[in-house]
N, C-alpha and C positions, 0 to 999 in steps of 0.2 A: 982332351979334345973330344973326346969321343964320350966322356960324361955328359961334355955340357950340350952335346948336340941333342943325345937322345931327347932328352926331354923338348925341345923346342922339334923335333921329325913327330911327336904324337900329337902336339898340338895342331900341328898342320893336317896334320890323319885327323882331329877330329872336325876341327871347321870345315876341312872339305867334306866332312860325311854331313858335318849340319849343313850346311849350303846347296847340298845335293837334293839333301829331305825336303829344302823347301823350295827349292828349283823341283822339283819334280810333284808337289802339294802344287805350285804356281802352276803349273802345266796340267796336272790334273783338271785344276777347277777351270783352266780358260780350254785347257782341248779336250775335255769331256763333260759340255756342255747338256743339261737334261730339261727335260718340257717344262714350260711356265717357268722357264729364267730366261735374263735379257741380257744378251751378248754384244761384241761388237762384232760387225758384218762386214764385208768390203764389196763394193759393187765390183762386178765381176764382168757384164755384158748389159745394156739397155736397147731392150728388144722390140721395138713399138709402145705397149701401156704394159709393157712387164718388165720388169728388171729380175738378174740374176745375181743372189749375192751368198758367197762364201761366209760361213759362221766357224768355221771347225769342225764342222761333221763330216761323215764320210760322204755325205750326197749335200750337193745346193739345193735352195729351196726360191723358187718364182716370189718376188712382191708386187703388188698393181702399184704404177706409179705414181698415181691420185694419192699415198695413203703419206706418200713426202711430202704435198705440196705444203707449202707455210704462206701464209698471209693470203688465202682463199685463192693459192694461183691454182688453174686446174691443171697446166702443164707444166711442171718445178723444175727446175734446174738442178740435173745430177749429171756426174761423169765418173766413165771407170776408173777406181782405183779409190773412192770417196768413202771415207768410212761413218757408219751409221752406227746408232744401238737400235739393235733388230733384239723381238718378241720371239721365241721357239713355240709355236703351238705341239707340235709335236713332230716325232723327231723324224718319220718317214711318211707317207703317206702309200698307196698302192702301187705308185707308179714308184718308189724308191726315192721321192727328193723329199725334203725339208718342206715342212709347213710354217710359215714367215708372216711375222705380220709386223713393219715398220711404227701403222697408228696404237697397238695396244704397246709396244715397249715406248713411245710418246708418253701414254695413258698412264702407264703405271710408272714413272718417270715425273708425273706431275701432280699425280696423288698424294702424295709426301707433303708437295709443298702445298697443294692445293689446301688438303686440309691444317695443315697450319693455319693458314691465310683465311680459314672456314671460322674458325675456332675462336680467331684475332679477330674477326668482324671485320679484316681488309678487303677493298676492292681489288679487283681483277681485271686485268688486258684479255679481251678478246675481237673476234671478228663473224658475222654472219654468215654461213657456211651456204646453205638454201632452206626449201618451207619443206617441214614436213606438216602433218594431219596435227592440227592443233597448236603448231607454234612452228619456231625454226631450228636449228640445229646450230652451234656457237660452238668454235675452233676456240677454248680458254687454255691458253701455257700449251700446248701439245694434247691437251685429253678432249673430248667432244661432250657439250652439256647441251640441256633441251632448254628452248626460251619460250614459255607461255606465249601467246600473242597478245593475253591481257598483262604482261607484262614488260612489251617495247616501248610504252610510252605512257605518259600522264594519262592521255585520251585516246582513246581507241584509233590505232591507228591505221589507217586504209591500204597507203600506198609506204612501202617502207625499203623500195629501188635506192634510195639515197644513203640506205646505212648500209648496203649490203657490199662485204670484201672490206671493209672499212675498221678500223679500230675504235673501240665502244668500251666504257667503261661497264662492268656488270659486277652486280651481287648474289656470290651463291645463295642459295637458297634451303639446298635440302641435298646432304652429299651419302651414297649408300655403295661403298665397296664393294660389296661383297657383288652386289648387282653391277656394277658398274654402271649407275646411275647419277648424274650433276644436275639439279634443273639453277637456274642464274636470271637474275632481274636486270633488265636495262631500266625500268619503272623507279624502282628503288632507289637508286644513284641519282634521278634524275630529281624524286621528289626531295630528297636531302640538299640538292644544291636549290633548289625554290627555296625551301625555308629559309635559308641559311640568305640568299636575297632578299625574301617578304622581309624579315627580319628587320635587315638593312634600308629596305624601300620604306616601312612603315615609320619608322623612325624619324624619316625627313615629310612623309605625307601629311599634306592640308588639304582639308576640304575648301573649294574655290580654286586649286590651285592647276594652272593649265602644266599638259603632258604630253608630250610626245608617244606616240606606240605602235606596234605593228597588229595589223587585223588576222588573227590566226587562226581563229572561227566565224564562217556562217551560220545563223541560224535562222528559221523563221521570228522566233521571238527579238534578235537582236545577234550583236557580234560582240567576240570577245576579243580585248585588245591586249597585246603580251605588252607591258611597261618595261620588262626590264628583269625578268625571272618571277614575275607574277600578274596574273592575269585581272582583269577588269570585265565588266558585263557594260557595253551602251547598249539598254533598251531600246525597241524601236520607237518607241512614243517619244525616246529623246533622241533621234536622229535632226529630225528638222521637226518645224515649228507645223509643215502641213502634213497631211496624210499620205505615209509611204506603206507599198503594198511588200515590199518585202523587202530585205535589206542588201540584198543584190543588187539593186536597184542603183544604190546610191557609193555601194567601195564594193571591193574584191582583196580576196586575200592575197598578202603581204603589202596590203599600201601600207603607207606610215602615214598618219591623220594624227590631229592635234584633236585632245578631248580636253574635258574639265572635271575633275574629281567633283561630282556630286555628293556623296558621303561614302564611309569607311566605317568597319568594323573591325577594332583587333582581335576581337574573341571570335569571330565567322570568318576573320580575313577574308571577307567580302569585300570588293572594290565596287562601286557602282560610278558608270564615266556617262559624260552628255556630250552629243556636237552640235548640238543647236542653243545651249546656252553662249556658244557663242557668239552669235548672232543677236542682232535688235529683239527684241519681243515683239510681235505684230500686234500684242493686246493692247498696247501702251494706250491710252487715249481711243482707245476705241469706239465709246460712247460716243465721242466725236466725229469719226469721222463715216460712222454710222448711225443715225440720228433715228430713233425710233419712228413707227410710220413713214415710213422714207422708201419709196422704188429703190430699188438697184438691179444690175444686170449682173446674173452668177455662172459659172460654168457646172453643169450635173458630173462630180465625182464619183458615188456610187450609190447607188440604186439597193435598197434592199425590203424584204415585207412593209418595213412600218413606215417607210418615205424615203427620203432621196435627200445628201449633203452634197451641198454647192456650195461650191468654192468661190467667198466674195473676192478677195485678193489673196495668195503664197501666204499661206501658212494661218490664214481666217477662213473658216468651214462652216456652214449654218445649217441644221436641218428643217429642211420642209417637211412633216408629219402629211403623211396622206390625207387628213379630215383638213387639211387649209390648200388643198390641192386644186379643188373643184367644188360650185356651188350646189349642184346638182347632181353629180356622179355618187351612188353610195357603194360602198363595199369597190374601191377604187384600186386597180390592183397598178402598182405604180411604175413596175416596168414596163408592163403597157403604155401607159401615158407621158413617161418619160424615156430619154437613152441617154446612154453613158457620155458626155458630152457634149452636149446639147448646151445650148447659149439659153436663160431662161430668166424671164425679169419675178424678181420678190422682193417682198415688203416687209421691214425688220419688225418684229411684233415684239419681240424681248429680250432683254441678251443681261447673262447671270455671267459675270468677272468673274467669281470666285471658281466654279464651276467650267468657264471658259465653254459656255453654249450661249449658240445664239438660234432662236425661232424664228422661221421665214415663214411666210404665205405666199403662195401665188396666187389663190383667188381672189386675195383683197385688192390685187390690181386691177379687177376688175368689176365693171357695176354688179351688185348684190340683188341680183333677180328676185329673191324675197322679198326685198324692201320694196319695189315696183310692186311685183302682186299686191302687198297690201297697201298701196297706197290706190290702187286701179281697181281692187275688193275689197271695198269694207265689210265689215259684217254685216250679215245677213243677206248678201247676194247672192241669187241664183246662178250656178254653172253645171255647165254639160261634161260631163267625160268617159273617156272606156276604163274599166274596171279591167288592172292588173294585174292583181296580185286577192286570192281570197284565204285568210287565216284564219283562224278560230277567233279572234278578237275582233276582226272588221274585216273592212273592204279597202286594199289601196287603189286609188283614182286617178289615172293619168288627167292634170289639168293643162299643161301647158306642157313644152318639146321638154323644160329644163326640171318642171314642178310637179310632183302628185301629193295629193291630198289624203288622208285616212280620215273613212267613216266607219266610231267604233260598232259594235253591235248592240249598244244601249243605244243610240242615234238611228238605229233603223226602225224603230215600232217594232210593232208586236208584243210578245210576251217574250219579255228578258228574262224568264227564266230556262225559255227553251232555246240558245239563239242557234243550232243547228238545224232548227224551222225555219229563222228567219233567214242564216246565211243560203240555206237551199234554194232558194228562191232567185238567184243572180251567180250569172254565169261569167267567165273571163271574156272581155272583149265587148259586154254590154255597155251600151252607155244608158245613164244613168243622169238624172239633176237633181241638184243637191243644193243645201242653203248653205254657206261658209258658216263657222259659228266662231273660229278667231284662226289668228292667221300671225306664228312666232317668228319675226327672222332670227333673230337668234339660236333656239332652237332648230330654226327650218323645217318648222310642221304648220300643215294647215288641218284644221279642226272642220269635217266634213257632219251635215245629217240629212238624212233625207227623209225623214216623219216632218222636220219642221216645214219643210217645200210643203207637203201632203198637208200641213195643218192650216197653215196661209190659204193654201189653194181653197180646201173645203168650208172656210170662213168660219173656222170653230166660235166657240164661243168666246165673249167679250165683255170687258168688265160693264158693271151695270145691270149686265142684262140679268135676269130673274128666270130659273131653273127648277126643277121641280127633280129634287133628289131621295135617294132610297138610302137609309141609314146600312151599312155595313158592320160596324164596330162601334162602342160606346167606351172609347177610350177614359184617361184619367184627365185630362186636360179638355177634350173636342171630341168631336163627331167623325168617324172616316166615314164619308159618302160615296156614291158612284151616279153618273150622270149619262144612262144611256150605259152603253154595251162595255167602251174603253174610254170612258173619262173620268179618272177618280179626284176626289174633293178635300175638302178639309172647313170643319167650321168649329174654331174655337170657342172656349166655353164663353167666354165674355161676350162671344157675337150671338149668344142661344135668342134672348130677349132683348127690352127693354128695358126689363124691372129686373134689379139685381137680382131679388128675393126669388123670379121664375128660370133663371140662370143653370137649374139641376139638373145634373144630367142622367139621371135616376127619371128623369119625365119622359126618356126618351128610349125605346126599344130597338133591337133590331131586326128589319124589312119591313119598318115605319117609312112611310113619305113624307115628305114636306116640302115648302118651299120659301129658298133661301137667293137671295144676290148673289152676283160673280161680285168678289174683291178684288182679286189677284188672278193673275193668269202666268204660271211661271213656262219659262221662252223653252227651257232642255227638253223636262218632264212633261209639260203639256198636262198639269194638277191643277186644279182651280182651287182659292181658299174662296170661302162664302161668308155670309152673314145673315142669320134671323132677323138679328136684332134692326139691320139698314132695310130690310125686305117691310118690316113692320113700320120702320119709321117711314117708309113709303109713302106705306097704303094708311097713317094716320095723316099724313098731310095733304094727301086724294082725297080724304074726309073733308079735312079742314075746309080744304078750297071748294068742294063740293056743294056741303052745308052752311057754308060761313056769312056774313051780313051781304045780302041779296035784296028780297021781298022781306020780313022779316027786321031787318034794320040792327038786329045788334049782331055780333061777330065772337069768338071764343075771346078776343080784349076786351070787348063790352064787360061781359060775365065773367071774368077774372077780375077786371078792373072794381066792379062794387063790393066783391067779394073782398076784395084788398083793403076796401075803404070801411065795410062794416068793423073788418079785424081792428083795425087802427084804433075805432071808436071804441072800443071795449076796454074794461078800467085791467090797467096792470095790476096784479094784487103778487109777480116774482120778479124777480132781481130785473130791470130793465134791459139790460146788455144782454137777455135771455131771452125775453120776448118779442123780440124785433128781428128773429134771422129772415125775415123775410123781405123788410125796407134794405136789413144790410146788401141782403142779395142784388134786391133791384136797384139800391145805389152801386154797385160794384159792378155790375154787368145791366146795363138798358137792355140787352138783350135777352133776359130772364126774362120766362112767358106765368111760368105754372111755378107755385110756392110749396105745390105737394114735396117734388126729390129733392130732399134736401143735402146738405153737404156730407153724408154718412155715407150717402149713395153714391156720392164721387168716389169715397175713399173704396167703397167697397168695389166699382168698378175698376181702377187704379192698380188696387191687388189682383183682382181676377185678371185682368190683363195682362201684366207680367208674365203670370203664369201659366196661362189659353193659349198662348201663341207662337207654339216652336215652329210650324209649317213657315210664319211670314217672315221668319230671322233668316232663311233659306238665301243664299247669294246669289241664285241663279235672275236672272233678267225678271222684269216683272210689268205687263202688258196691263196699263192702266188708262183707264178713259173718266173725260172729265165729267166733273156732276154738275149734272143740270145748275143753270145760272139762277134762277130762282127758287128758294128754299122759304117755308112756311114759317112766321114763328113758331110753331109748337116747340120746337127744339128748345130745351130748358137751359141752363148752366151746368146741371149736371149730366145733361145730354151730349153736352160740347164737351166738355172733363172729358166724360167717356168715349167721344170722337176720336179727340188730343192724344188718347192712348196711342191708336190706331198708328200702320206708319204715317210715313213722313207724306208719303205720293197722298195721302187721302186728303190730311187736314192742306196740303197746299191747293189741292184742283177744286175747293172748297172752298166758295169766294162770302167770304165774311161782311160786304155789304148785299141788305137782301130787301127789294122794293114789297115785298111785301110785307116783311119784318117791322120795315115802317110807317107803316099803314096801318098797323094793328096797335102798335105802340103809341101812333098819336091819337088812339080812340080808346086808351085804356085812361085811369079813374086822373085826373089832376090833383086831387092829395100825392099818388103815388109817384 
């Protein structure tokens, strides 16, 4: 008996010495607990915002009762006797208790899994605690992380009252033990579920195709509509068909409004939405029911520098351009003349469909004060006015309350090369008479001079009349003369003579005199062209008529006449068709006097002519008087050739039956 005990009494001796070892290891490490480990604690006493709790040390240690709260309560619910895992900062402090902290054995309680959960890419539960400097503070599993504020939402988020105490899905971000630092994305979670929607939405999306959405941004440019876990842009150009000043105007966030997918992008995941395509198009037929040239009555939408949009009917806009505002007002500043508002009749001038504008006028609703003036001033009427405006280039003219006129500084006289002489002379507020010289309604200018008033007045000189000029230049073509002090001249070379062959102008010097006819008198310049050659044919037909058959009995046809008739009788000894240019002449023209200038003479007048007379191709007006009703025959055939050159005013005022012409022809030879 006593064999078999022993051994079964030492076994019991030794499991109770094992059992003891580690009953007494178990008690060490729970009743002699050391700084920076995490015990359990038992509430002991809750003392206003302090609670007292028991760890195993020889003194308790105070915890603030905020560092319990769970789910962002500020005041938590504890009762004595409730056991925690409490944090040992350290083991006494100076007053003898315990240093405790509930949130860091949380913290390091949640580290563990925290970073698991970091590592695995998984989301995390947490709640918004309050704002600190640069983001908020996030209660995640028991540890405290910081949340950017660029990272609570897609878009910057304002007001964010509604997440706050609330459970929120977050992604850590950047986890640092050693600091005990967590920062966490509510951004990140949120844009993974968009795609994961866009996805979905894009899949079923058509362009044309209507949608429901909620408006979850304003902006001035337009709002953005959430479809469904992705967003859209309605521009404001595609709100409504007229002009909206901001998009407040017409929704506020969180309506739900019906759009229409205008187009899509799967590679931008751009949505672009309209809410006026659903609506008529007001353009349809608009031609119609707006008929070019046509009044209508418009409402003034907005007013800005370059004119004013009026509203014909909702959602049809037409611009009036300031320059179709007023007939008369220049430089028209348009908020002046119009307001916002304002009921105002215009007249459709053009309207571009594709472009979707349309051109109004408001002055063409009314009579065109230009067209009157020039139909009540012709040209060349004298009028009175005060002098407006003085420039370097003219003078402007008030003519009437609505008209003024400009005369440039070449239309004043004087010496155009100084016109700071001429403008000196006329002061603002003078009046002034002036001749019109034209008059644009189009344009809306009237063409002012006042040398031509002064030329009319002083009875200048006039065609016909015979001047007695001082050569200046001995041009390549004519003569530049001057007549008097400020009259300058012109006499081409073809008008030097008579006789082609004296036509050089190598016979002529300059501050030579002579005297030559007015041809031409131009209306702007107030230049006269001349002629030797009409001055001479003059003063031979003063001859003729002077000397001619009187007392005497025979006449210059007498003496042509037998001269004619002796030729005839003389024997042709060359080709006949050679010796007869003189019957051919007087069969072709009765009105050949002299057999001397023959057909060479025409031709060579013909050329010279062409080329003598660049003053008469001049466009400006030209002041011509008729010639005397009777004309001598001395004029030959190639005196008229050389006429014929001449313009057009000379050979018409130049009456081609002449009673004297035939009086000398019926006394010339009857062979001829």
């Amino acid at each position: 008996m006593t064999d078999n005990s022993s051994p079964s009494q030492e076994e019991n001796s030794q499991n109770d010495d094992l059992s003891f070892a580690q009953l007494f290891e178990e008690y060490v490490e729970h009743h002699d607990p050391k700084a920076g480990s995490i015990v359990e604690g038992h509430i002991i006493r809750v003392s206003g915002d302090q609670v007292l709790i028991d760890v195993g040390l020889k003194a308790e240690g105070w915890v603030d009762i905020r560092e319990f709260a769970q789910d962002g309560n500020d005041k938590p619910l504890i009762n004595e006797g409730d056991t925690y895992d409490i944090y040992i900062e350290r083991l006494q402090n100076k007053d003898g208790m315990a240093v405790l902290s509930r949130e860091k054995a949380c913290r390091e309680l949640a580290w563990s899994d925290l970073e698991k959960k970091f590592e695995a890419g998984n989301k995390i539960e947490g709640f918004i605690l309050s704002r600190v400097k640069g983001g908020y503070t996030v209660n995640v599993e028991g540890a405290i992380a910081f949340l950017p504020g660029s990272q609570v939402d897609i878009r910057p988020a304002r007001d964010i009252t509604p997440l706050l105490k609330t459970s929120q899905p977050f992604q850590i971000l950047k986890m640092d033990r050693q600091r005990g630092n967590i920062v966490v994305s509510r951004r990140a979670i949120m844009e993974d579920a968009r795609d994961e929607k866009r996805e979905e939405l894009f899949k079923t999306l058509e362009e044309g195709m209507i949608v429901d959405g909620v408006v979850k941004n304003i902006t001035h440019y337009g709002i953005f509509v959430d479809l469904g876990g992705i967003d859209g842009l309605v521009h404001i150009t595609d709100m409504a068909w007229n002009r909206v000043g901001h998009p407040s105007e017409l929704v506020n966030i969180g309506d739900t409004i019906k759009v229409q997918v205008i187009r899509f992008s799967r590679d931008t995941q751009r949505i672009s939405l309209g809410m006026k395509q659903l609506d008529k198009d007001p353009w349809e037929d608009i031609e119609d029911r707006y008929p070019q040239d046509t009044n209508f009555d418009a409402k003034v939408n907005n007013i800005t520098e370059y004119g004013a949009f009026v509203e014909l009917e909702e959602g049809i806009e037409g611009l009036v351009h300031v320059s179709e505002m007023s007939w008369s007002k220049r430089n028209l500043v348009a908020s002046k003349f119009l307001e916002k508002g304002q009921t105002v009749t215009v007249r459709v001038l053009d309207i571009n469909i594709p472009k979707r504008r349309i051109s109004l006028g408001m002055k063409q609703c009314t009579p065109n004060p230009w067209e009157a003036f020039k139909a009540s001033h012709p040209t060349g009427t004298q009028i009175t006015g005060k002098i407006k405006t003085i420039t370097e280039f003219g003078l402007f003219i008030g003519l009437t309350e609505d008209i003024d006129g400009m005369a440039h500084v070449s239309h004043l006289g004087g010496d155009k090369n100084n016109s700071d002489d001429i403008l000196s002379a006329y002061k603002k507020d003078d009046e002034v008479t002036m001749e019109i010289l034209d008059v644009d309604p189009e344009k809306e200018r009237v063409s002012l001079g006042l040398h031509q008033v002064a030329r009319k007045d002083d009875a200048a000189h006039k065609v016909g009349e015979v001047v007695t000029c001082l050569v200046n230049e001995v041009g390549e073509n004519g003569l530049v003369v001057s007549i008097g002090d400020d009259v300058e001249g012109y006499i081409p070379r073809s008008e030097l003579a008579i006789d082609p062959s004296e036509q050089r102008l190598t016979r002529f010097a300059v501050g030579e005199k002579l005297d030559a006819q007015v041809t031409r008198v131009e209306r702007s310049s107030g230049k006269l062209t001349l002629s030797i050659r009409k001055y001479e044919r003059e003063e031979e037909r003063a001859a003729v008529k002077a000397y001619g058959s009187t007392d005497s009995g025979a006449s210059l046809g007498d003496i042509l006449g037998v001269q004619l008739s002796a030729f005839k009788q003389q024997p042709s000894e060359s080709d006949p068709e050679e010796e007869t240019p003189v019957e051919t002449q007087d069969s072709e023209s009765p009105e050949a006097e002299t057999p001397v200038e023959t057909q060479s003479d025409e031709a060579v007048d013909s050329e010279s002519s062409e080329e003598e007379t660049p003053v008469e191709t001049q466009s400006d007006e030209v002041i011509e008087s008729e010639s005397s009703e009777a004309e001598t025959p001395v004029e030959t055939q190639s005196d008229e050739a050389t006429d014929s050159e001449s313009p057009e005013e000379e050979t018409q005022n130049e009456p081609e039956d002449n009673p004297d012409e035939e009086e000398v022809n019926d006394k010339e030879d009857p062979t001829s």
